[in-house]
DRENDO-1510 file (C-alpha; in Angstrom, 1 decimal, always signed):
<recs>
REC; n; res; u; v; w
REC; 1; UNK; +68.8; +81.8; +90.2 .
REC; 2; UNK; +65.8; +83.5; +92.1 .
REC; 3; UNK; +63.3; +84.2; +89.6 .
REC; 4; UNK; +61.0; +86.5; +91.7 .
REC; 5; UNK; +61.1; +90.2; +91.5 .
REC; 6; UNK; +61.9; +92.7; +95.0 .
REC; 7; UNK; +61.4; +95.5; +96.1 .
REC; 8; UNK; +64.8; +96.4; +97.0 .
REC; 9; UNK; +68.4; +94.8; +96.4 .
REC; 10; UNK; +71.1; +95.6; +98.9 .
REC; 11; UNK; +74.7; +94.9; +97.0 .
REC; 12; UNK; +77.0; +94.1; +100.4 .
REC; 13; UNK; +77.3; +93.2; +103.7 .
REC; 14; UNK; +79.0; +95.3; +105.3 .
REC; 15; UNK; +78.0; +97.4; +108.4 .
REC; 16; UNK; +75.6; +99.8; +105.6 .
REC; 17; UNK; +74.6; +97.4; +103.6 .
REC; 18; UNK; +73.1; +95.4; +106.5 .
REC; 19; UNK; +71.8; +98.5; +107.8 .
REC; 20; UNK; +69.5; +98.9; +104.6 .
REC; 21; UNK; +68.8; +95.5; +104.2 .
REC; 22; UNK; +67.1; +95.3; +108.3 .
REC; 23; UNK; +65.2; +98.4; +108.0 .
REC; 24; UNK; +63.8; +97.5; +104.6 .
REC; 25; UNK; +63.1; +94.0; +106.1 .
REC; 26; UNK; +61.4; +95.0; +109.3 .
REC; 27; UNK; +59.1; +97.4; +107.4 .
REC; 28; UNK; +57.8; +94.9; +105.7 .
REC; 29; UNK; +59.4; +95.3; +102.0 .
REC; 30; UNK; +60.8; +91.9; +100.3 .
REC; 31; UNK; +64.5; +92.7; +100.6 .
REC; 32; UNK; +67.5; +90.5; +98.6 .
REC; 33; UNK; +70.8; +91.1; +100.4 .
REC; 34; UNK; +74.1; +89.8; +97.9 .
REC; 35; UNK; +77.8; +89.1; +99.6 .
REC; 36; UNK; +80.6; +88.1; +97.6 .
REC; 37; UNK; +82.2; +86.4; +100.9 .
REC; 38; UNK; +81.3; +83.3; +102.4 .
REC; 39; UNK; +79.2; +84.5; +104.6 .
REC; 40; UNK; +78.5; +88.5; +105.7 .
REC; 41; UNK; +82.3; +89.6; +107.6 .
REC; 42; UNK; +84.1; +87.0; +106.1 .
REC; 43; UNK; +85.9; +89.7; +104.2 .
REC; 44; UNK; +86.5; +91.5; +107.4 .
REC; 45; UNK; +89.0; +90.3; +110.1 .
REC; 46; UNK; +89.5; +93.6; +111.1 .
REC; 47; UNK; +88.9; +95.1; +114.7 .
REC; 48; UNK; +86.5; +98.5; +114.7 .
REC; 49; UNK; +84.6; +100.6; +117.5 .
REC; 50; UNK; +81.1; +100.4; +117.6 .
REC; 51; UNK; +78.7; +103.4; +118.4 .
REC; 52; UNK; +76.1; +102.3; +120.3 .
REC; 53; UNK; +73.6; +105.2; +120.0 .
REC; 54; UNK; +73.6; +104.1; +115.8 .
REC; 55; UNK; +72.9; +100.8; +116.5 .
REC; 56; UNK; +70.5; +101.4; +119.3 .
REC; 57; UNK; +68.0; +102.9; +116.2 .
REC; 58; UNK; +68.9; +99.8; +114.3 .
REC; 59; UNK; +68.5; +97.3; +117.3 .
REC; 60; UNK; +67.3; +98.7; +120.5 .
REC; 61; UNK; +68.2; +95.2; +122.3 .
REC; 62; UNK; +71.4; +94.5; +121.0 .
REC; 63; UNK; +73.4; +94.4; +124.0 .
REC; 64; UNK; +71.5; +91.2; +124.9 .
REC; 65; UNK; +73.2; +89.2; +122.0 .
REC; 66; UNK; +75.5; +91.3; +119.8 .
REC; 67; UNK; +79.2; +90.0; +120.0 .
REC; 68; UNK; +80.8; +92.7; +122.0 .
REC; 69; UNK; +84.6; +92.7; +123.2 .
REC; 70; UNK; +84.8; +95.6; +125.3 .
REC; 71; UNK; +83.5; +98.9; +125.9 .
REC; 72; UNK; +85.3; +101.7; +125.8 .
REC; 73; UNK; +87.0; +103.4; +129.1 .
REC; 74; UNK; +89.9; +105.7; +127.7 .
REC; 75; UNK; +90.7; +107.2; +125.0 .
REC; 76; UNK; +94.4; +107.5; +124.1 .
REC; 77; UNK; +95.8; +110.1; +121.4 .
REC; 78; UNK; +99.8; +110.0; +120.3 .
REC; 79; UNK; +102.0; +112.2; +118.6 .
REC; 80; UNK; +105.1; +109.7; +118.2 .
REC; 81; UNK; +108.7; +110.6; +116.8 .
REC; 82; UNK; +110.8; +107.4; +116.6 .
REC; 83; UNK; +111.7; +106.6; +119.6 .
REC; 84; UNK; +108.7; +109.0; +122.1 .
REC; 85; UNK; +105.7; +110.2; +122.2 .
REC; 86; UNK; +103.3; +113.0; +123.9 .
REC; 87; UNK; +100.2; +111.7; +124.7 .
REC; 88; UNK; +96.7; +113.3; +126.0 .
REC; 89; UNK; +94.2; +110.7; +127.7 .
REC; 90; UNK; +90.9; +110.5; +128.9 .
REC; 91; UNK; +89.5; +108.2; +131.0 .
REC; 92; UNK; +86.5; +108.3; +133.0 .
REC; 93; UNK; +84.6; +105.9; +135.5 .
REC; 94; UNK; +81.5; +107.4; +133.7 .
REC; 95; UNK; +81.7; +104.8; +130.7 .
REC; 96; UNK; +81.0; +102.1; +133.5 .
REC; 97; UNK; +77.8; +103.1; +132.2 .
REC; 98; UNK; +74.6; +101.0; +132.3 .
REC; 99; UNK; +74.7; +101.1; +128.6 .
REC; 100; UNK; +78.2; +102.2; +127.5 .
REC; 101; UNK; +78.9; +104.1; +124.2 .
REC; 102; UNK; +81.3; +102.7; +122.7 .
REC; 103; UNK; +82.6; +99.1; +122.0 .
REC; 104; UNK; +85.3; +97.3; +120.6 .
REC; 105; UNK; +83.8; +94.7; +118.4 .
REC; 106; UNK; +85.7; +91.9; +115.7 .
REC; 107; UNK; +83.8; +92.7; +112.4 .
REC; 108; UNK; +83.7; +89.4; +111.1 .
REC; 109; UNK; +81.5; +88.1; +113.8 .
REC; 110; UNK; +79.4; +91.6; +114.1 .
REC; 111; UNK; +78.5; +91.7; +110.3 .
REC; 112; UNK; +77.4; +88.2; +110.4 .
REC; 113; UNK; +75.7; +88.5; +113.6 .
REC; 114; UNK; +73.8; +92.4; +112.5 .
REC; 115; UNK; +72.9; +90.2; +108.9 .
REC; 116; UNK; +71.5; +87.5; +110.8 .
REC; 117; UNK; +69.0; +90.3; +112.7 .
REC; 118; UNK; +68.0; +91.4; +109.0 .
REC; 119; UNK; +67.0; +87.6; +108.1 .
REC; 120; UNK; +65.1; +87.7; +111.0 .
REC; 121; UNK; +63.3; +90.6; +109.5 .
REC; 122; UNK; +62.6; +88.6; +106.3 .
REC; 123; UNK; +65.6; +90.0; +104.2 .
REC; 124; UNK; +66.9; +87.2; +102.0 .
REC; 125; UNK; +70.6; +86.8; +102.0 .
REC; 126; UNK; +72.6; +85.4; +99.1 .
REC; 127; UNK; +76.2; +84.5; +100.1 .
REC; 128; UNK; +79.7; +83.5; +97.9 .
REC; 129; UNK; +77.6; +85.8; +94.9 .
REC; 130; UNK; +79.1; +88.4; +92.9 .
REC; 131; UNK; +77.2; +91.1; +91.6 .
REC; 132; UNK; +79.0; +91.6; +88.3 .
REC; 133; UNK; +77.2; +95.0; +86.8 .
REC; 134; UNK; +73.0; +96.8; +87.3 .
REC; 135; UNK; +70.5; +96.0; +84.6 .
REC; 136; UNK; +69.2; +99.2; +83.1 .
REC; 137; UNK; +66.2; +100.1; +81.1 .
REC; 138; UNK; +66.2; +101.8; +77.9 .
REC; 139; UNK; +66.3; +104.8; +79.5 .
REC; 140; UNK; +68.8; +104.3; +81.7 .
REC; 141; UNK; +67.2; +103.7; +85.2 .
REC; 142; UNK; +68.2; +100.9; +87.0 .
REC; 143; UNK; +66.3; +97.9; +87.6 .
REC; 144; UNK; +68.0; +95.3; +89.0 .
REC; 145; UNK; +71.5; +93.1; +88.9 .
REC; 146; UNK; +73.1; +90.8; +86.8 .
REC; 147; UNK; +75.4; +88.1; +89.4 .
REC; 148; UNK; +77.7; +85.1; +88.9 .
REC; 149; UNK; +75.4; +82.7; +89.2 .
REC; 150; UNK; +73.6; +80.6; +85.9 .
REC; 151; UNK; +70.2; +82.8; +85.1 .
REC; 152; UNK; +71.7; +85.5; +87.7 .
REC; 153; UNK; +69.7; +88.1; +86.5 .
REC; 154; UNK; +67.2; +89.4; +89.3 .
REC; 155; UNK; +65.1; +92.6; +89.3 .
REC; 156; UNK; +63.7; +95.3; +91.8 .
REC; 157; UNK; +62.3; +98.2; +92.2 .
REC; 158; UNK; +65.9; +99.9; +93.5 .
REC; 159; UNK; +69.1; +98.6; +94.1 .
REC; 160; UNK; +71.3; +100.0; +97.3 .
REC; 161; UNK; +74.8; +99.9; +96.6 .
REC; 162; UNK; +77.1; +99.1; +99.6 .
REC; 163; UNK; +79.8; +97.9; +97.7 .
REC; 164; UNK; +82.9; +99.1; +99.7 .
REC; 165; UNK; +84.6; +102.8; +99.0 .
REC; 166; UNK; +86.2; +101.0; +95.9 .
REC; 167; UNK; +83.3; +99.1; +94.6 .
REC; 168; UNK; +83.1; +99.5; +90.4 .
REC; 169; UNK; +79.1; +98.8; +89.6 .
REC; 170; UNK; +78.2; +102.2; +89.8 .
REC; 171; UNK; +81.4; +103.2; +88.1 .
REC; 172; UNK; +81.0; +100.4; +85.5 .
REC; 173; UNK; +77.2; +102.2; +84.6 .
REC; 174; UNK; +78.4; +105.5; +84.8 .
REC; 175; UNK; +76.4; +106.4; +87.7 .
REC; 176; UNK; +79.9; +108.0; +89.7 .
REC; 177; UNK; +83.3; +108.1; +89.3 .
REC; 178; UNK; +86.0; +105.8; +90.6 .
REC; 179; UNK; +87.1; +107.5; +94.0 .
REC; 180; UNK; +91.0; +108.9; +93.3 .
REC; 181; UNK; +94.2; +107.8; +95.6 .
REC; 182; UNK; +94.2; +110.9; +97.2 .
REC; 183; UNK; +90.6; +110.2; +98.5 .
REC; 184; UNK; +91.0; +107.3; +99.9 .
REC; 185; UNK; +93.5; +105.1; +102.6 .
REC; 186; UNK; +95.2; +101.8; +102.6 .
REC; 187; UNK; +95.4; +100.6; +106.0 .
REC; 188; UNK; +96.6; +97.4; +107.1 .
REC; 189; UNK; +95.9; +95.3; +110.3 .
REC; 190; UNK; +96.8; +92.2; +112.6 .
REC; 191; UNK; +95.0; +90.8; +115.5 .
REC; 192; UNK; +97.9; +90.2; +118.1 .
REC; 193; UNK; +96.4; +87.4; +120.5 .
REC; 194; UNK; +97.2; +87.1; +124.7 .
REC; 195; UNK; +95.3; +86.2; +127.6 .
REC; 196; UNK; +92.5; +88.4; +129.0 .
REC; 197; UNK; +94.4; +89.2; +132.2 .
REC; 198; UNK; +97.8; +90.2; +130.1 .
REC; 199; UNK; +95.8; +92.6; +128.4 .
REC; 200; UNK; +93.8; +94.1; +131.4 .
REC; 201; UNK; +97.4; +94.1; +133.2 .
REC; 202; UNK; +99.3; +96.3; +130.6 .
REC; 203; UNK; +96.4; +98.7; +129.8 .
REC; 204; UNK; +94.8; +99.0; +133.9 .
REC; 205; UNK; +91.5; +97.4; +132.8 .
REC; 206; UNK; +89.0; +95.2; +135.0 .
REC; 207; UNK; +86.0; +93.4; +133.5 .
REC; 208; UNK; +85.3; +94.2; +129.7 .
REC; 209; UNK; +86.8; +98.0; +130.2 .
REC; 210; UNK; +88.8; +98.7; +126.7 .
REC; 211; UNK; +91.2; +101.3; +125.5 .
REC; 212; UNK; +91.5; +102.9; +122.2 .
REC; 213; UNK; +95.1; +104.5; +121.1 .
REC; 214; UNK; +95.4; +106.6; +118.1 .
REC; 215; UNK; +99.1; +107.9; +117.0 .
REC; 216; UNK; +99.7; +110.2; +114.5 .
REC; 217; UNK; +103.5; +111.6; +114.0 .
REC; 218; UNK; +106.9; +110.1; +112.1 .
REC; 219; UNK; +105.2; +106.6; +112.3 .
REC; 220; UNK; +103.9; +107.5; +108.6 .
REC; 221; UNK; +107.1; +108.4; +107.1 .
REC; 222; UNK; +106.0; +111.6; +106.4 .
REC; 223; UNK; +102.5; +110.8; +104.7 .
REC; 224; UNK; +98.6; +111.6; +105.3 .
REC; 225; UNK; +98.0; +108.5; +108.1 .
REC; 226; UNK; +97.5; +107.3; +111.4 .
REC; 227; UNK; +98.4; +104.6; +113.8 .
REC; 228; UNK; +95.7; +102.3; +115.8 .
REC; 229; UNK; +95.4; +100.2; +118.3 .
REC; 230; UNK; +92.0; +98.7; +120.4 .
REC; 231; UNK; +92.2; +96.2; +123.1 .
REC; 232; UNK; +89.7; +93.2; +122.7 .
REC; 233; UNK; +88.8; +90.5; +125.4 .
REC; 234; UNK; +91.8; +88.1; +124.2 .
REC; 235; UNK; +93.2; +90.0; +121.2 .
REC; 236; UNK; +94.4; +93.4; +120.3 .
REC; 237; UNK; +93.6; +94.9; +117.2 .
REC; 238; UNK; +97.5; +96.9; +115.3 .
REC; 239; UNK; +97.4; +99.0; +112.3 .
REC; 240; UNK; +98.4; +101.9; +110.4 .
REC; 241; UNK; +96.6; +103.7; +107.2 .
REC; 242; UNK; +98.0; +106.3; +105.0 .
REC; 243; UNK; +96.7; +108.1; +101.7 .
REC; 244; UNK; +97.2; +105.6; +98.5 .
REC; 245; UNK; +98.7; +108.8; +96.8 .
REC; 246; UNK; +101.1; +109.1; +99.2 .
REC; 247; UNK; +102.2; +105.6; +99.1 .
REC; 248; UNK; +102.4; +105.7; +95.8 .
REC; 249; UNK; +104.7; +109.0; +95.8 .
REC; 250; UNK; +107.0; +107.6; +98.5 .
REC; 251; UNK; +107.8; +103.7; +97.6 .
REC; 252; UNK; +106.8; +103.1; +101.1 .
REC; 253; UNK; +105.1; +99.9; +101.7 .
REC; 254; UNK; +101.8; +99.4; +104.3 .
REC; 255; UNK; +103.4; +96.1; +105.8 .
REC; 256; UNK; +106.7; +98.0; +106.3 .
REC; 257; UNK; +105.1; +100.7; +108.1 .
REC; 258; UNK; +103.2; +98.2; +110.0 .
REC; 259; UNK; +106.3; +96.7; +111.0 .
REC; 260; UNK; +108.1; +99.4; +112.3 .
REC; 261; UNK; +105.1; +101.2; +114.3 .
REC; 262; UNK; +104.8; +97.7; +115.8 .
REC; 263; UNK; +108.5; +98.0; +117.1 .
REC; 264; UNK; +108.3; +101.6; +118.4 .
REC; 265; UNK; +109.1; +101.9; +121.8 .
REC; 266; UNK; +105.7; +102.8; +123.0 .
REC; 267; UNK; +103.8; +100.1; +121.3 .
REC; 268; UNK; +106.6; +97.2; +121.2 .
REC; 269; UNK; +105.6; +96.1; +125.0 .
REC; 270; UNK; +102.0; +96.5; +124.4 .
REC; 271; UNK; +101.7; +93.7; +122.4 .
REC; 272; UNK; +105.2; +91.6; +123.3 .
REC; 273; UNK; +104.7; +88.1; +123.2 .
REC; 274; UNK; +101.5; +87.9; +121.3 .
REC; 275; UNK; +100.4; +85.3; +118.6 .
REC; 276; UNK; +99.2; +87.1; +115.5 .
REC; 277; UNK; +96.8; +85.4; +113.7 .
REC; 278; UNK; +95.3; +87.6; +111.1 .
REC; 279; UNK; +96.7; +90.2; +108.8 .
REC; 280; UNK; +94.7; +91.9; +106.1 .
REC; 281; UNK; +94.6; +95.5; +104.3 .
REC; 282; UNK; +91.0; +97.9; +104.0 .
REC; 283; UNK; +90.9; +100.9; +101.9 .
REC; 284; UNK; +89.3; +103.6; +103.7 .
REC; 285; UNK; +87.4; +107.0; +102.1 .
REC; 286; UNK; +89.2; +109.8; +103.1 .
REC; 287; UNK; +87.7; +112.5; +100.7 .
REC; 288; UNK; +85.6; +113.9; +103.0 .
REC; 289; UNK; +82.6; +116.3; +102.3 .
REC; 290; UNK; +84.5; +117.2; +98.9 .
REC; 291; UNK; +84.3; +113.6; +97.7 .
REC; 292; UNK; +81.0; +112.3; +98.1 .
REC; 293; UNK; +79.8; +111.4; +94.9 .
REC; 294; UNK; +76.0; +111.3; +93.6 .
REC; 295; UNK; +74.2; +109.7; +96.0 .
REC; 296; UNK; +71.1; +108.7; +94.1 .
REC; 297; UNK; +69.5; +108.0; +91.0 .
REC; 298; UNK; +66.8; +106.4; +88.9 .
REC; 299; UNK; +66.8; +103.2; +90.8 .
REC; 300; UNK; +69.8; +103.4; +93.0 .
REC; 301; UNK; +71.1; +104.8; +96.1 .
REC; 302; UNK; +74.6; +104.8; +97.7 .
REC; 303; UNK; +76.0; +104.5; +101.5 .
REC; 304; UNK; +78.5; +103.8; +103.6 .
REC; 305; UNK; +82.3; +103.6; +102.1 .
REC; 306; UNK; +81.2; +103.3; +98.6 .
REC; 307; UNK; +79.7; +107.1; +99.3 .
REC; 308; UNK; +82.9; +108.4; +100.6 .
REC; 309; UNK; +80.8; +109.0; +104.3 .
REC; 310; UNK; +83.8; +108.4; +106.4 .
REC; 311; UNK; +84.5; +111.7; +108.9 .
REC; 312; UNK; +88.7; +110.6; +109.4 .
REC; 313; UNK; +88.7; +114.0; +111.7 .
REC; 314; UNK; +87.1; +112.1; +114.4 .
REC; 315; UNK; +87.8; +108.6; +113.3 .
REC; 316; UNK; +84.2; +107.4; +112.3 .
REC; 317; UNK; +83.0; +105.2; +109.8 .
REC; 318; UNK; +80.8; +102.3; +111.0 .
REC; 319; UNK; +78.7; +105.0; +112.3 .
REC; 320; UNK; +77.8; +106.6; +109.2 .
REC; 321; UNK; +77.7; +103.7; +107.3 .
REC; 322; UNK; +74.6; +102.3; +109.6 .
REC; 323; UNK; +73.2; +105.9; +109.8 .
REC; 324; UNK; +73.1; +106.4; +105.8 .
REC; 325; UNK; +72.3; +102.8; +105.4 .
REC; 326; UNK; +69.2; +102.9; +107.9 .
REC; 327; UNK; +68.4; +106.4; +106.6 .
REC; 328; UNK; +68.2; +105.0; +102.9 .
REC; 329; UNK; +66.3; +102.1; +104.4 .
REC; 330; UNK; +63.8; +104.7; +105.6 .
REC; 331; UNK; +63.3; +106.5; +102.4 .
REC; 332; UNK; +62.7; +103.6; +100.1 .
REC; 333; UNK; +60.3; +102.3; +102.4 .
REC; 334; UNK; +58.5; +106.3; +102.4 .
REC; 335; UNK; +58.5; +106.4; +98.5 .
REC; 336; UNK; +57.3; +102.6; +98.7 .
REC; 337; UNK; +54.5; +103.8; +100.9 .
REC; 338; UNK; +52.7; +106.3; +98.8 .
REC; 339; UNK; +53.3; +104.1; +96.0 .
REC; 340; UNK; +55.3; +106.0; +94.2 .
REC; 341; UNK; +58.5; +104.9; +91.3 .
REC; 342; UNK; +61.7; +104.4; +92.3 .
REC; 343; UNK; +62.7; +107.7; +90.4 .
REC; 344; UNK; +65.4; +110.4; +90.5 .
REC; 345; UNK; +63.4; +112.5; +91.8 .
REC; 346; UNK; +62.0; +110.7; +94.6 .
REC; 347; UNK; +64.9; +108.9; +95.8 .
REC; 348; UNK; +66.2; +112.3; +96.0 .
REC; 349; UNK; +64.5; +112.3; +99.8 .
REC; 350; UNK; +67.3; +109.9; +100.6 .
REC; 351; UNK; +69.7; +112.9; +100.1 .
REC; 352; UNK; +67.6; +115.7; +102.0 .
REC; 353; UNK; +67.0; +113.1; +105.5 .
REC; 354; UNK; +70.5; +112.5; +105.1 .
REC; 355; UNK; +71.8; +116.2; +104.7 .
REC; 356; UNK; +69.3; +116.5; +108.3 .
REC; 357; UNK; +71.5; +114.4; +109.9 .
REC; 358; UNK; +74.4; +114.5; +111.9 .
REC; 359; UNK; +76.6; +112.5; +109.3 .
REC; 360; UNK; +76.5; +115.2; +106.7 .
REC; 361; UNK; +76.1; +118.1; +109.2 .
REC; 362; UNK; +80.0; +116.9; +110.4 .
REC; 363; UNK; +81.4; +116.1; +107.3 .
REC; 364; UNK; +80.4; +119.4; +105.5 .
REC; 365; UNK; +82.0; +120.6; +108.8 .
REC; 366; UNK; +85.4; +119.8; +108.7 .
REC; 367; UNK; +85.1; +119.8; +104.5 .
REC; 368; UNK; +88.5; +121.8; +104.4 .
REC; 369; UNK; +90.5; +119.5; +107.0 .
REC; 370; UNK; +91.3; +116.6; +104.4 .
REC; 371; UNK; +93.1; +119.0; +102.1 .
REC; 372; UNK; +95.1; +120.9; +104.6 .
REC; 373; UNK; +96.2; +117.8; +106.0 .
REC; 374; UNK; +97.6; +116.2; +102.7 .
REC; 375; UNK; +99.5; +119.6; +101.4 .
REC; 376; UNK; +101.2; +120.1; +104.4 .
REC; 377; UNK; +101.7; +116.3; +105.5 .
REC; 378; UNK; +105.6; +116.8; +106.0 .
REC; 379; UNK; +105.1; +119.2; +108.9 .
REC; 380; UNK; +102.2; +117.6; +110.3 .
REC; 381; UNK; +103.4; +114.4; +110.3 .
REC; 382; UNK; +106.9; +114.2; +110.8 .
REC; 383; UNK; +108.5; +118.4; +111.6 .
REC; 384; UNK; +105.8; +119.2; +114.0 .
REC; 385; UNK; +106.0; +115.8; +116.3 .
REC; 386; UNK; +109.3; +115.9; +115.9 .
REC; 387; UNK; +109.8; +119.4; +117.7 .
REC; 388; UNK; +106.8; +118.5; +119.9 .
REC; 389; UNK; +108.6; +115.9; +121.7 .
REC; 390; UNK; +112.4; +117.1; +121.1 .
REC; 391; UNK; +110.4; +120.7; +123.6 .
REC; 392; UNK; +108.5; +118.0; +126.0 .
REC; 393; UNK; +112.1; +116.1; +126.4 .
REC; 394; UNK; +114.0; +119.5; +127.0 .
REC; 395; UNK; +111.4; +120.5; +129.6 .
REC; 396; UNK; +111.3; +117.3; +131.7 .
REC; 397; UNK; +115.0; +116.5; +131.5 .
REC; 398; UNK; +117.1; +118.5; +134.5 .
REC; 399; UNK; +120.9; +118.2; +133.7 .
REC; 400; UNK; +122.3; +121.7; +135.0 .
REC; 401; UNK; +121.8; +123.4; +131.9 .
REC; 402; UNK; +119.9; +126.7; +133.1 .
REC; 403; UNK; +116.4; +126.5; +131.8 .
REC; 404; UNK; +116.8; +129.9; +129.7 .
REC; 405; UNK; +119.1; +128.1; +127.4 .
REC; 406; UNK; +117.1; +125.2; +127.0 .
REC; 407; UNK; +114.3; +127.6; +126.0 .
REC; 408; UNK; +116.2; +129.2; +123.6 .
REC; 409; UNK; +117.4; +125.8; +122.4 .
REC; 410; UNK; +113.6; +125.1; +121.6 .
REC; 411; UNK; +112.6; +128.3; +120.1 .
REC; 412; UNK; +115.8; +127.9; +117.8 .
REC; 413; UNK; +114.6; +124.4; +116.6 .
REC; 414; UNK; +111.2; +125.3; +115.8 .
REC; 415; UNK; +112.8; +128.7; +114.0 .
REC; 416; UNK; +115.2; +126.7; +111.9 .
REC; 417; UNK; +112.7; +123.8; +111.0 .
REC; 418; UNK; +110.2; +126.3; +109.6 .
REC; 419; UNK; +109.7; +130.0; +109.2 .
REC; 420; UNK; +107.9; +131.5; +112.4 .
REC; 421; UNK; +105.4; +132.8; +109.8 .
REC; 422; UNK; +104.9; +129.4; +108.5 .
REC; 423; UNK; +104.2; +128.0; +111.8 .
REC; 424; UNK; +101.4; +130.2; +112.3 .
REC; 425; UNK; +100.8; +130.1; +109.1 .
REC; 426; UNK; +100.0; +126.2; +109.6 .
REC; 427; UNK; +98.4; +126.7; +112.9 .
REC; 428; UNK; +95.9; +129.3; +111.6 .
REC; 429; UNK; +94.8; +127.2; +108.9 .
REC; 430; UNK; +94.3; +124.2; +110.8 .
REC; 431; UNK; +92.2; +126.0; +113.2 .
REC; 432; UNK; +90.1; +127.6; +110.5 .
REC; 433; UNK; +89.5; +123.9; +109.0 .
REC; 434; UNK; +88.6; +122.4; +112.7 .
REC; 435; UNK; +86.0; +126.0; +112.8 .
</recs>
């Protein structure tokens, strides 16, 4: 095992953990990056969006190599029943932008591509590794790691834990608790493959153009979830994610409700004929603002998923995981600077430059949205699109019943399917959480 001592050990791979690892690196700090997979994204087959204003701070010239599948044109949100939905889009000719926005990207090949930058930068990457618990001192502040390997005790001066929202070395010393099911979402995923010009056919796409749909509605049987699905050059990324909690409550499975969101009539002939290739679950933080844990300590520091930063309003994570990763980066290499120990109290810098930014500023935002949205999961995911697209089907179909009745026919399903003062009731409170 390496014998020599760092300045920083970065526990993970993933999107933040890489992050920490190439700022460290290119300021100049000796950096030891450990990944339990075989090499960094070979634990993630997933599909994700990219935000390239994060990345630009990380790698102002990534567009020149980073594996990229298609940047993002339109924007697609559902609210499905079984067998319809009502949709709003946006789609814009401005994202044929010089440098585009967003992108669809394949993590496995991004994670080991953005780890190969921090090498680059001098990091030192230790692949198939398992971190199995932190050293600490006598009086508790953390030191270093203790891995699989013969000897695989290594020291440093901090440790950066970017373990994964359900990683258990900072539960295992007592540093935070173990997120709860009703924090956090199982989704499950499978890469559909056709040919580049069957995709750009069935979504009106030229070039590397891409489109993003996100469904919410009866597609989660009632539960706290969505529904996903991003066009890649030659694949399309499929899947679903609900609370843990409320799998556990219902008996549903994720690969059932996979399965039938995959046969709905608005997403069967999106993906017809494909060859799936990969299928894999992710748990996802879904806490919110209310569930991030301690975020520092003597020694440590925590981002990405294993710090609950995940803002499921808006659908972003890989965002904030490279922000609080590069932002952790940053103040290591501050307190390294002036010399000072890797203390509480000094780490605790880490916290206020990440309360400055814009991944704490949104979170603390929308803080009240998670809760409303689990409590009243039966209307907002399975009464409320129900009666949505039951009033969108009355008002399009003509069939010489006077349109005063089929008014009254809506007003009298909404009024029967909840209290008129509920309704409000719900719409009031989700408007004060999206304040």
């Amino acid at each position: 095992m390496i014998e020599e001592r760092f300045d920083a050990i970065v526990v993970g791979a993933g999107m933040a953990g890489n992050a920490a690892a190439l700022t460290m690196a290119k300021r100049g700090l000796k950096v030891l990056q450990i990944e339990r997979g075989e090499y960094p994204g070979s634990k993630n087959v997933q599909g994700a969006i990219l935000y390239a204003d994060m990345l630009e701070k990380l790698v102002p010239d990534f567009r020149e190599d980073a594996p990229l599948e298609r940047h993002l044109v339109e924007q697609r949100f559902w609210m499905m029943d079984g067998k319809s939905h009502t949709g709003l889009h946006h789609r814009s000719d401005d994202f044929n932008e010089e440098k585009p926005n967003r992108y669809t990207i394949i993590r496995a090949q991004f994670d080991k591509w953005l780890s190969s930058r921090a090498q680059e930068a001098g990091a030192v990457v230790l692949c198939e590794t398992t971190v199995k618990e932190l050293v600490q001192d006598a009086y508790g502040k953390v030191i270093g790691v203790i891995t699989d390997r013969d000897g695989g005790e290594v020291h440093a001066d901090v440790v950066v834990l970017a373990e994964g929202v359900n990683g258990l070395l900072g539960t295992k010393a007592s540093l935070r608790e173990r997120p709860t099911p009703d924090n956090v979402a199982l989704a499950v995923k499978e890469m559909h493959f056709l040919p580049r010009e069957t995709i750009e056919a069935r979504f009106n796409l030229k070039g590397d153009e891409g489109v993003v749909i996100e469904a919410a509605g009866t597609i989660s049987a009632g539960m706290t979830g969505m529904g996903f699905l991003y066009t890649n050059k030659e694949s399309i990324s499929i899947g679903i994610g609900c609370l843990v909690a409320d799998f556990q409550k219902s008996g549903e499975t994720p690969y059932d409700l996979l399965d039938r969101f995959k046969k709905h009539p608005s997403i069967a002939p999106l993906i017809e004929g494909s060859e799936v290739k990969e299928y894999a679950g992710h748990l996802i933080p879904e806490g919110g603002y209310n569930a991030i844990p301690q975020l520092y300590g003597d020694g440590w520091v925590v981002v990405g998923d294993a710090a609950q930063l995940n803002n499921a309003m808006h659908r972003e994570g890989s965002n904030l995981a490279m922000t609080s990763g590069r932002i952790a980066g940053e103040a290591i290499f501050q307190v390294k600077s002036r010399k000072d120990p890797m203390t509480k109290q000094n780490l605790a810098l880490y916290k206020k430059m990440l309360d400055d930014s814009f991944v704490i500023k949104d979170l603390k935002k929308y803080k009240d949205m998670p809760g409303l949205l689990h409590i009243q999961s039966q209307n907002f995911f399975l009464t409320y699109p129900q009666l949505v697209n039951k009033a969108l089907q009355n008002f399009v179909r003509v069939d010489g019943t006077p349109k005063i009745e089929k008014e009254k026919t809506t007003i009298k399903s909404f009024v029967s399917a909840r209290s008129w003062g509920g309704l409000f009731g719900d719409a009031f409170r989700f408007a004060r959480a999206w304040r």
